[in-house]
C-alpha positions in Angstrom: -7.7 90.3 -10.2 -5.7 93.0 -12.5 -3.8 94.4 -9.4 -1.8 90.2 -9.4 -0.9 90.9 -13.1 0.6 94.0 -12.3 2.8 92.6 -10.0 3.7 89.6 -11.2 2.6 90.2 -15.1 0.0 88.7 -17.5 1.8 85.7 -18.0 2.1 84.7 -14.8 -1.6 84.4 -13.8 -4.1 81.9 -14.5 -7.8 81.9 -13.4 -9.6 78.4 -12.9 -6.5 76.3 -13.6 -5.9 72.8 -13.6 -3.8 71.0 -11.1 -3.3 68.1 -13.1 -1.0 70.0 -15.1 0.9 70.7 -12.2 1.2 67.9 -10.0 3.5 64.4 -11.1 0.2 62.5 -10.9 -1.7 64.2 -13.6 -5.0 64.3 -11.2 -6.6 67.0 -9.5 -9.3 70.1 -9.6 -8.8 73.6 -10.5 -6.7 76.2 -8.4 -9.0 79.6 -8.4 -5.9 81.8 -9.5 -2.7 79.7 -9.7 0.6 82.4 -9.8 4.1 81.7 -10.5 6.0 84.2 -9.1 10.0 84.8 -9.1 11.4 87.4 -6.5 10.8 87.9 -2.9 9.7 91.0 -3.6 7.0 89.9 -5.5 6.3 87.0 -3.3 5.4 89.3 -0.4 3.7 92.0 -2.3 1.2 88.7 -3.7 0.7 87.9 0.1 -0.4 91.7 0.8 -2.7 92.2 -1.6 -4.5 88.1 -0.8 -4.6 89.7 2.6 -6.8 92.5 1.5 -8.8 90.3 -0.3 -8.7 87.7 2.1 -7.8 84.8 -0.2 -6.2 82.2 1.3 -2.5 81.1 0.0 -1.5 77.3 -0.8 1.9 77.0 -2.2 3.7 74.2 -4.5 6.8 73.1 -5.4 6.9 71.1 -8.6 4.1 68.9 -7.5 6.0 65.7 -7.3 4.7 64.9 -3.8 1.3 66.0 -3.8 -2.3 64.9 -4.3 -4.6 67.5 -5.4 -8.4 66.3 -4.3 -11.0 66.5 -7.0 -12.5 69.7 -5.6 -9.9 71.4 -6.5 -7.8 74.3 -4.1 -9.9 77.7 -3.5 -8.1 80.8 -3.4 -4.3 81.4 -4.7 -1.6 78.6 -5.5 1.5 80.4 -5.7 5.0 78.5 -7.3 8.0 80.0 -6.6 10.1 80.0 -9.2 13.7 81.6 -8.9 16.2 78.9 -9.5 19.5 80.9 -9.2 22.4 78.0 -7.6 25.7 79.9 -6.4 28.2 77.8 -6.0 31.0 79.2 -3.5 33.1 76.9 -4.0 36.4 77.3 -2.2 34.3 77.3 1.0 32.5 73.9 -0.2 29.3 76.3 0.0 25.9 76.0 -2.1 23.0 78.6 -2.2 20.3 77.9 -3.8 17.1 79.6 -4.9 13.7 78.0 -3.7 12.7 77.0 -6.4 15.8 75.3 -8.4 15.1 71.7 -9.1 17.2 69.0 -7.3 18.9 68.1 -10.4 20.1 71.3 -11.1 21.9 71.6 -8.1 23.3 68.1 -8.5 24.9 69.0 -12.0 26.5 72.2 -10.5 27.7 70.7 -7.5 29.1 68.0 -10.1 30.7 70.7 -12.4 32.6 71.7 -8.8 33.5 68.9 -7.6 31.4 69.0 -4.5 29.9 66.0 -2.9 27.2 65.4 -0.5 23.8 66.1 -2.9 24.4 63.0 -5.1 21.1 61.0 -3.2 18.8 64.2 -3.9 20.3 64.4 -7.7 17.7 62.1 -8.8 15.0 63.6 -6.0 11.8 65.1 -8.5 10.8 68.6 -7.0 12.5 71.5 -6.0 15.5 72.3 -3.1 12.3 74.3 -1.1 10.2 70.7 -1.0 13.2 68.4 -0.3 14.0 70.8 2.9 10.4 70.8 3.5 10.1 67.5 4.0 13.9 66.3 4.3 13.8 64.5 1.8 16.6 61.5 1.2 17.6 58.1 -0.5 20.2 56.0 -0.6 21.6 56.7 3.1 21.4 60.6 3.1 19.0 62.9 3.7 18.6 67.0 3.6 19.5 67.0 7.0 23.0 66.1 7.0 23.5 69.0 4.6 21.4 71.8 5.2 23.1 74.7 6.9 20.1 77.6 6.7 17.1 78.5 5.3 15.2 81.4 4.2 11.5 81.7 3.6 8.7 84.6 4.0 5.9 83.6 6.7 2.6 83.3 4.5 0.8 85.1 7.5 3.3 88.3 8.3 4.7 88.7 4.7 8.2 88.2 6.8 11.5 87.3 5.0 12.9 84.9 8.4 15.8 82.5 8.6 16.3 79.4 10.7 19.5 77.6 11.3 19.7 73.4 10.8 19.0 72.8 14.3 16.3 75.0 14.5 14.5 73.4 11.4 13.7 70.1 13.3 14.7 67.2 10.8 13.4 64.3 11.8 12.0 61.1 9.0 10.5 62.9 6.3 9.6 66.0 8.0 10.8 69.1 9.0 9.1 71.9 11.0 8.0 73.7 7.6 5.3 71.0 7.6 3.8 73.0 10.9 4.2 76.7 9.5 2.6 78.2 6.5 5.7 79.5 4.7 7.1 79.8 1.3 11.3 78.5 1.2 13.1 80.8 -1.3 16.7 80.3 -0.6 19.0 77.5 1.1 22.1 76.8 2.0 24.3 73.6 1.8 27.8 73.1 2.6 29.1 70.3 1.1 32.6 68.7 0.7 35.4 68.3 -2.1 35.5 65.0 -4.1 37.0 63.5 -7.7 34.5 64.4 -10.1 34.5 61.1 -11.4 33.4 59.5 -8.3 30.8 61.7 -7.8 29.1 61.0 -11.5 29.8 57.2 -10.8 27.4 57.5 -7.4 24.9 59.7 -9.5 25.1 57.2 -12.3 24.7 54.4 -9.5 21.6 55.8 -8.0 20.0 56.5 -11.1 20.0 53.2 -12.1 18.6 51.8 -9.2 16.0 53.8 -9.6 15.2 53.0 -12.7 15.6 49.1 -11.8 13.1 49.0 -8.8 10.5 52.5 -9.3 8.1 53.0 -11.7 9.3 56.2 -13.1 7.6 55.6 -16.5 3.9 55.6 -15.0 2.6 59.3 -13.3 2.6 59.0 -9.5 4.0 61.0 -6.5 7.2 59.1 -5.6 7.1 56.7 -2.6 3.2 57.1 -1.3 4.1 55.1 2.0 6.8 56.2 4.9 8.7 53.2 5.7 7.7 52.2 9.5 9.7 52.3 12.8 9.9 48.1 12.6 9.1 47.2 9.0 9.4 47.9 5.5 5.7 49.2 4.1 6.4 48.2 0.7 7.3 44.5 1.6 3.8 44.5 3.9 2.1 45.6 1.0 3.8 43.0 -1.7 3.1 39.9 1.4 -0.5 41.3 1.5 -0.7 40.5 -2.0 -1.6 44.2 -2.9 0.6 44.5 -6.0 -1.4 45.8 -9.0 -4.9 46.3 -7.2 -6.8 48.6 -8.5 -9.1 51.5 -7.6 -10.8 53.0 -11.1 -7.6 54.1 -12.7 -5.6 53.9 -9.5 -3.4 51.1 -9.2 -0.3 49.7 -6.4 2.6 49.2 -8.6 3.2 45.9 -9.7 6.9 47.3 -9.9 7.5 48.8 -5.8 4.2 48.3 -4.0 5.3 51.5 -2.0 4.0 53.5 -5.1 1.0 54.1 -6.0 0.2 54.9 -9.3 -1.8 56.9 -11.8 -2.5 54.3 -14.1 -4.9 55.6 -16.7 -7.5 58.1 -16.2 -7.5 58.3 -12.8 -9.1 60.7 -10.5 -8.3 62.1 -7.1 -10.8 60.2 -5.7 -9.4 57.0 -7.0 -5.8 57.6 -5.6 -6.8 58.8 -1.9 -9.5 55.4 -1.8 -6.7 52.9 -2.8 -4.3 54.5 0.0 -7.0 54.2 2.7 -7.8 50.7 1.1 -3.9 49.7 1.7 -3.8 51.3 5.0 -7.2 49.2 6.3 -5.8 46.2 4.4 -2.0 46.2 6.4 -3.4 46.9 9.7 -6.2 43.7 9.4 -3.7 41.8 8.2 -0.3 42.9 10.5 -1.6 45.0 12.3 0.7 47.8 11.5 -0.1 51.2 11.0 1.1 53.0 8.0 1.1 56.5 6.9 1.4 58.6 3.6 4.3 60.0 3.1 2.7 62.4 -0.2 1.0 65.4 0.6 -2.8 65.9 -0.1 -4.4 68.8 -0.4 
């Protein structure tokens, strides 16, 4: 494995690695080489060589939506790191590396009095997994701003570039969810604003947060997409689901939409109590309800 380290360094290699220190929910089995790598470059020359080798390539943001299994993930994890935000501002433009967190961006954007971001400020993760899965609160949603993307094709090595219409936002999704890539870079045009107004929002939304998510206890964010007719979290709480647990699993007694690791909980644990909700809603409503979190 001595040719990774040379292209990525020492440092940025680790062999039999555990997930749980990567992933929001603190669960999960070991990655076989987990990489963090911070150039394009670097990023395609990793895919090359895992080609030769034929190791297979599973890449993470910051692990704030995802469920690691148990088992662990075989082959390479790669995290892209580069976090560079370029702010054009006359032009109301953002650029943003893959793998900036949300919160970043929002302080910038803040700094230049551009307004648009101020749902995703308080988003966990990284500008590459909100596209990814378009992610939103509070009325917006990566959608409304995204103006391009760029990302290398895990399976040609390409550096490609799709357009917002081309990227097919719909609820929580995008068409990265149907392509193995890696996002390094996206653009946002945003629009001018008093700088005031847009901390009072930023302010605003994190306090909701706070108020109604359990943001103290490790989970994944909202496990449950909301459903075409209902609200999942309001099916759950009528179900009286609040606070069951699996082992150290447990349905939030604070937003029943979260599930939670509450102590010492496995993989295992988390991925029984989700199918445990989803058999429990559809017995009793007769809804159908699916997992917004990714599990690997």
């Amino acid at each position: 494995m001595e040719e990774f380290e040379s292209i990525v360094g020492l440092n940025n290699v680790q062999y039999n690695e555990p997930m749980s220190k990567h992933t929001s929910f603190k669960v999960g089995g070991n990655a076989d080489v987990y990489i963090t790598v911070d150039t394009i470059e670097k990023v395609q020359e990793i895919i090359k060589l895992a080609k030769q080798k034929d190791m297979q390539i599973t890449v993470i943001g910051n692990g704030t939506n995802l469920l690691v299994c148990d088992e662990g993930i075989r082959g390479i994890v790669l995290k892209y790191t580069a976090n560079n935000v370029r702010i054009i501002a006359d032009e109301n433009i953002c650029i943003a590396d893959g793998g900036a967190a949300n919160a970043l961006i929002a302080m910038k954007l803040l700094e230049n009095k551009l307004a648009g971001f101020e749902f995703a400020a308080g988003i966990p993760g990284t500008i590459a997994g909100a596209v990814y899965m378009n992610a939103g609160a509070f009325g917006g949603e990566m959608k409304d701003i995204v103006t391009y993307t760029k990302y290398i094709d895990i399976n040609t090595g390409e550096l490609n570039c799709l357009k917002n219409e081309d990227q097919r936002f719909t609820y929580r999704s995008s068409v990265f969810k149907n392509m193995q890539t890696i996002i390094v870079e996206v653009g946002m045009r945003l629009h001018k604003d008093n700088k005031d107004e847009i901390q009072k929002r930023m302010n605003d939304y994190k306090g909701k947060r706070m108020e109604t998510q359990p943001l103290d206890i490790p989970s994944a964010g909202s496990t449950f997409k909301r459903g075409e007719d209902f609200i999942t979290a309001k099916l759950i709480d009528e179900a009286g689901l609040k606070g069951y647990k699996i082992g150290g699993a447990e349905v939030s007694t604070k937003h029943a939409g979260f599930i939670v690791n509450a102590g010492n909980a496995t993989s295992k644990d988390i991925v029984d109590l989700i199918e445990y909700v989803k058999n429990s809603i559809y017995e009793k409503f007769g809804k159908i309800i699916v997992t917004e979190i990714k599990i690997i």
